[in-house]
C-alpha positions as CSV (number, residue, x, y, z in Angstrom):
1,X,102.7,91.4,68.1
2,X,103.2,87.6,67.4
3,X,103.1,87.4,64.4
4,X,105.2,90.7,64.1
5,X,108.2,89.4,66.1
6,X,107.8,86.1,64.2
7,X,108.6,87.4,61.1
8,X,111.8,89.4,62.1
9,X,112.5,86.8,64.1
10,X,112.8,87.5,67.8
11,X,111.1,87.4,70.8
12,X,108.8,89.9,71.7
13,X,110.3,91.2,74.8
14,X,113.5,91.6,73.4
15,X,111.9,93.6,70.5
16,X,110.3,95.6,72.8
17,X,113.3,96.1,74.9
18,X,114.3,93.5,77.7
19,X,114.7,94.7,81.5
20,X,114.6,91.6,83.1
21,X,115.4,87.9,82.7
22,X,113.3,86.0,85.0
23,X,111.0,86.7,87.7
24,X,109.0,84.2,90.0
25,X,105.4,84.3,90.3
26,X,102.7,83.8,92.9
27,X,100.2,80.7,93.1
28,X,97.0,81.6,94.6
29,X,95.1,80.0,97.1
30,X,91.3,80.2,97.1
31,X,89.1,81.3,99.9
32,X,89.2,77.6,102.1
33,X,89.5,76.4,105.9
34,X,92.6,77.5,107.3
35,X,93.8,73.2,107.4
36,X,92.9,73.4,103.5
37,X,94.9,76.8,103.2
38,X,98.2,75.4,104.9
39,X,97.5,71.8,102.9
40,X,97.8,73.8,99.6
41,X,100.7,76.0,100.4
42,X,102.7,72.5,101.3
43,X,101.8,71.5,97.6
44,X,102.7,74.7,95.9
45,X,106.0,74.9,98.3
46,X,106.6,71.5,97.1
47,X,105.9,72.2,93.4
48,X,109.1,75.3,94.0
49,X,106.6,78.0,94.3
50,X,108.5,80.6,96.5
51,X,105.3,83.3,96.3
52,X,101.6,82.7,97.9
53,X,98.7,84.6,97.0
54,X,96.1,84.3,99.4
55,X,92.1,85.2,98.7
56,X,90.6,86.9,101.6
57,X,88.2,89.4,101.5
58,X,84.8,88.1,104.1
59,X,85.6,88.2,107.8
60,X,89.4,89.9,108.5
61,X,89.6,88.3,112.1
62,X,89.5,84.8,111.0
63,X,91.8,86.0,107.7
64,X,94.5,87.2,110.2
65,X,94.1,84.3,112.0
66,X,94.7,82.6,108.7
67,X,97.7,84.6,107.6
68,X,99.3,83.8,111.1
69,X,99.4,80.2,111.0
70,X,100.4,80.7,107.6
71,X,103.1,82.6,107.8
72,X,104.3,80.3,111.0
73,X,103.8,77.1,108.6
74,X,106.1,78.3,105.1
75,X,108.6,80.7,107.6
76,X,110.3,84.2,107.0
77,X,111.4,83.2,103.5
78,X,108.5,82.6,101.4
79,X,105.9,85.8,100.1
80,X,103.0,86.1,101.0
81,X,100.4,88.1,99.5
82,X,96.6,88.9,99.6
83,X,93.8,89.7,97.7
84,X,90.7,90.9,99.1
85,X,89.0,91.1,96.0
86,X,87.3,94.5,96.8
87,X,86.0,92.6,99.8
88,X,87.3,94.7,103.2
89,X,86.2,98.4,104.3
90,X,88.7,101.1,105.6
91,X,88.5,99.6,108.9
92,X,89.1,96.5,108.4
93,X,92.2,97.2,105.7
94,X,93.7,99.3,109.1
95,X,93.2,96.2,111.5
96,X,95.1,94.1,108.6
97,X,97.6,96.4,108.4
98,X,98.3,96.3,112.6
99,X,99.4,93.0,111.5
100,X,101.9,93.8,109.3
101,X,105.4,93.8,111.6
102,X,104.7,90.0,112.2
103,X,102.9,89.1,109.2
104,X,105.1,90.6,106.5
105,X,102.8,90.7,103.4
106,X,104.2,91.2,100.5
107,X,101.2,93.5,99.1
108,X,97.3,93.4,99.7
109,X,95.8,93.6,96.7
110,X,92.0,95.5,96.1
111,X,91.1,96.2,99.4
112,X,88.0,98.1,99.2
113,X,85.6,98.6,96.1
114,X,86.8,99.8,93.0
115,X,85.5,103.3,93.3
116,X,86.5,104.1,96.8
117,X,89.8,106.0,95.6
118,X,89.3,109.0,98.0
119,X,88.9,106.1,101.2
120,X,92.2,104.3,99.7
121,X,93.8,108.3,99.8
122,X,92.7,108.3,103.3
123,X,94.8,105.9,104.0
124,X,98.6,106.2,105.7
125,X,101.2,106.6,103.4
126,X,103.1,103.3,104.6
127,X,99.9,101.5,103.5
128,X,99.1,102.5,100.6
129,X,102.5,101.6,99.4
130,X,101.8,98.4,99.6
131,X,98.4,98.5,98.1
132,X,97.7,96.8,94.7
133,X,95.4,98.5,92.5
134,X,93.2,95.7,90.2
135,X,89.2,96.2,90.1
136,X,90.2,100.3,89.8
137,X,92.8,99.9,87.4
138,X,91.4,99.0,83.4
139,X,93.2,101.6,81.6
140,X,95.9,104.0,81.3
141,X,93.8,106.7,82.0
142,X,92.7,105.0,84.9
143,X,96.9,104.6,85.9
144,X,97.1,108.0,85.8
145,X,94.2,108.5,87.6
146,X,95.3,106.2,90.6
147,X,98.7,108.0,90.2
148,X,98.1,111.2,90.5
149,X,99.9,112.8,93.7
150,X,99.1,111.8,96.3
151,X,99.4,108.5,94.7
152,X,96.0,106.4,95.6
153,X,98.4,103.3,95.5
154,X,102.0,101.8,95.3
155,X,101.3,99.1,92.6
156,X,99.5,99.1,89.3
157,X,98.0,95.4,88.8
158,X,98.1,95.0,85.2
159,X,95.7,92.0,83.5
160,X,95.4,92.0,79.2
161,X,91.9,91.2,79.8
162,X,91.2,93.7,81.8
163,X,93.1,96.6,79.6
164,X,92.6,94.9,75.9
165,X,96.1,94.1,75.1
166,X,99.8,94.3,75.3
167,X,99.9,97.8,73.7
168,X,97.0,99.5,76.5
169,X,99.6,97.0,78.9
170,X,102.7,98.9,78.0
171,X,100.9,102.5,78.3
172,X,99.9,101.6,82.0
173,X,103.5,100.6,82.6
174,X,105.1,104.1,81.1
175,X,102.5,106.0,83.6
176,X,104.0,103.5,86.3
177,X,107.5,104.1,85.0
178,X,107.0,108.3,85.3
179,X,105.7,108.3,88.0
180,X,107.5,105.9,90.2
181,X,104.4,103.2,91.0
182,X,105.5,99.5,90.4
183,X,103.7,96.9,88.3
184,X,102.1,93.7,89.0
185,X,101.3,91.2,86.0
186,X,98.3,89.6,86.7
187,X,95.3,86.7,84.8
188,X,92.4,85.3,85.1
189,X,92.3,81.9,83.9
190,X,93.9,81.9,80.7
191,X,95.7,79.7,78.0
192,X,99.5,80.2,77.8
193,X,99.3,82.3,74.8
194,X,97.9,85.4,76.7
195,X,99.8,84.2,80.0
196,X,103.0,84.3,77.5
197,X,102.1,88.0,76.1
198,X,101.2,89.0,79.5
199,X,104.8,87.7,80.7
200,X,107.0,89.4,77.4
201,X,105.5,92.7,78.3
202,X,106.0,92.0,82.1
203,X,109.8,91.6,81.2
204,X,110.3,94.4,79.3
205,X,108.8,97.2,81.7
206,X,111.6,98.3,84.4
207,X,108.7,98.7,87.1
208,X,108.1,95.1,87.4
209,X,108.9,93.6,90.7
210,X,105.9,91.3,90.8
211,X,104.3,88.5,88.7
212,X,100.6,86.6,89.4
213,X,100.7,84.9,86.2
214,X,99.4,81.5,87.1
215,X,96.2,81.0,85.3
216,X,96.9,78.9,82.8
217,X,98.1,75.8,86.0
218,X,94.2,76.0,86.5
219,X,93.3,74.5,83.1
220,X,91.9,70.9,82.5
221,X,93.6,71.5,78.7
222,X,94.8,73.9,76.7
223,X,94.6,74.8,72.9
224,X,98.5,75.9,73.0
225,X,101.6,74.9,74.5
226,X,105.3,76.8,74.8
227,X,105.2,80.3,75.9
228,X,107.4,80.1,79.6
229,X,109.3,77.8,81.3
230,X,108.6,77.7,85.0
231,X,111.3,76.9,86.8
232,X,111.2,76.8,91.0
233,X,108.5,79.1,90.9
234,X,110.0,81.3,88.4
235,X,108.9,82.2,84.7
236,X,111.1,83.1,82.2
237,X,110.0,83.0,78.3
238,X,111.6,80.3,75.8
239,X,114.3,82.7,73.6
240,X,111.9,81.5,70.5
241,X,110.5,83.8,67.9
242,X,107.3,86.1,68.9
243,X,105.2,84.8,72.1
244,X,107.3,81.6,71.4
245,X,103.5,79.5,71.5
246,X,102.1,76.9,69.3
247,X,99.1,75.4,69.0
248,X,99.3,71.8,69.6
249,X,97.1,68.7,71.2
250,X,95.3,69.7,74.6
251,X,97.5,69.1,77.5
252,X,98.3,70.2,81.1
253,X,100.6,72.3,81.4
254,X,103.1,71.6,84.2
């Protein structure tokens, strides 16, 4: 796909067909004390970032405990959103969900174990509209799968590494896109070239409404630089030829 675009000379998203400009993305904070979990949201908040992802996922008392001081500390404006990393049960999914009116969470992410689809069909409607499939979700026959009515979930987490590429990447979002499930963009920790790929296939699928695409902030160095700007908490790609990266010195990235 770079090297493709590169020789015709555009971007890759706009070859594949641009629906949106700019979109911000989530910064993740790790399973920590709930004084180290509002420490860390003051950085991010103070880096711009306008989207928390929190890891929870071992004992949901103390993690609504957690999201309540939290969402008293950052206020109405900022997103917050979990990931239990496979980590909760159907009860304890329910109890987090009782939660919702005053917590407002964006979306909660892989609640229960990647094979419990009939549990996630179990549960309410309203819930699992805001359930993020990730762990269940590697391919697009695994989108349809999760899809199919009644749909197990309201968002398809997307990773490259998970589904081999931006081409498996872009036949996950046209399952999302028939059958009305939104997409999530999401890493592991990753150099900015398949951050940017992730992000130019992010912008050119209409179902995107959210982006976790902050893997590459977690590197000591990196073999590439370009790709994105990040602006306030927002990524948008660099209007250069292809992924728009270059191999260059190791460095941070901002």
């Amino acid at each position: 796909h770079d090297l493709f675009c590169q020789v015709v000379e555009v971007p890759l998203v706009d070859f594949l067909g641009r629906s949106h400009d700019a979109l911000p993305t989530s910064i993740t904070i790790g399973i920590k004390s709930i004084e180290e979990s509002l420490e860390e949201a003051d950085e991010y908040l103070s880096r711009g970032f306008r989207s928390l992802k929190v890891k929870i996922g071992r004992t949901v008392e103390e993690e609504i405990e957690l999201l309540h001081r939290l969402r008293e500390r950052v206020g109405a404006e900022i997103q917050i959103r979990v990931d239990a990393n496979q980590g909760y049960d159907l009860a304890d999914t329910t109890r987090l969900w009782q939660e919702q009116e005053s917590l407002r969470l964006e979306l909660i992410e892989q609640p229960l174990p990647a094979g419990s689809l009939r549990d996630l069909k179990s549960l309410e409607q309203n819930l699992r509209r805001f359930v993020a499939a990730d762990e269940s979700l590697h391919d697009p026959s695994d989108a349809a799968r999760l899809a199919a009515s009644p749909a197990t979930c309201g968002i398809l987490n997307i990773k490259l590494m998970k589904c081999g590429g931006v081409s498996p990447a872009l036949a996950i979002g046209q399952v999302a896109e028939a059958t009305g499930l939104e997409l999530m963009w999401g890493c592991m920790d990753e150099s900015v070239i398949s951050i940017a790929a992730a992000l130019h296939a992010a912008l050119a699928c209409p179902q995107t409404r959210y982006l976790d695409l902050d893997g590459s902030l977690d590197l000591a160095s990196d073999p590439a630089v370009g790709g994105f700007a990040l602006e306030n908490g927002e990524l948008r790609t660099l209007g250069k030829a292809g992924l728009g990266v270059a191999l260059g010195p190791p460095g941070k990235i901002p």
